[in-house]
N, C-alpha and C positions, 0 to 999 in steps of 0.2 A: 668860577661860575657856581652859582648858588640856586640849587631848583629849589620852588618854593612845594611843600607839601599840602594836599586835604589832608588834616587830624582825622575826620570824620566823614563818613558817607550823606553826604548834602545837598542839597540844591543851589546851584549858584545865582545868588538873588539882584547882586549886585555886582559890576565888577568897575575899582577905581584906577588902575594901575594902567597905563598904555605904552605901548614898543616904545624907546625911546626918554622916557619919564625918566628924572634922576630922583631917587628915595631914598629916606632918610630909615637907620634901623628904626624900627616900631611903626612905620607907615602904614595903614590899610592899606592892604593891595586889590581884596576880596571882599563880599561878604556871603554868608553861607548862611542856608538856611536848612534846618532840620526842628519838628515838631515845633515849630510856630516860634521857635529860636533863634537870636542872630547872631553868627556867630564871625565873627572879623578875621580877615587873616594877613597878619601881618610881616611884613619883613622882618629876617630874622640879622639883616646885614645891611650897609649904605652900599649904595651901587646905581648904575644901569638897568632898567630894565629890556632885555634884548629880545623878548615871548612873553606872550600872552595865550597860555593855552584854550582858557575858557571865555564864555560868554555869557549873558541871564539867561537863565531858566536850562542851562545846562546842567547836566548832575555827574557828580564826579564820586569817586569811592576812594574810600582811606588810602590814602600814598599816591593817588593820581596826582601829579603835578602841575600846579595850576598856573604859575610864573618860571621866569627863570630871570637869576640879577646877576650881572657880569660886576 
């Protein structure tokens, strides 16, 4: 099991990953937004996606977990 992390304290602008999705490493799961910046977040692993922690316009802080990939 592989939680995915926020790098940064962001605004969640986008989100492309759903319960269930298989991803490939380097997938967007996320995208975050901080100071008119977009910033993608990607899987670090291939797997299952099993959680979807977030949703748009949710804001999350460094190390909040925004996925998790079985």
């Amino acid at each position: 099991m592989t939680e995915v992390k926020a790098e940064i304290t962001a605004n969640v602008w986008q989100v492309h990953a759903e319960v269930g999705q298989d991803v490939a490493e380097g997938d967007t799961l996320a995208i975050l937004e901080s100071m008119k910046m977009e910033i993608p977040v990607e899987s670090p692993v291939a797997g299952k996606v099993t959680e979807v922690r977030v949703k748009p316009d949710d804001q999350v802080h460094e190390g909040d977990v925004i996925a998790v990939i079985e």
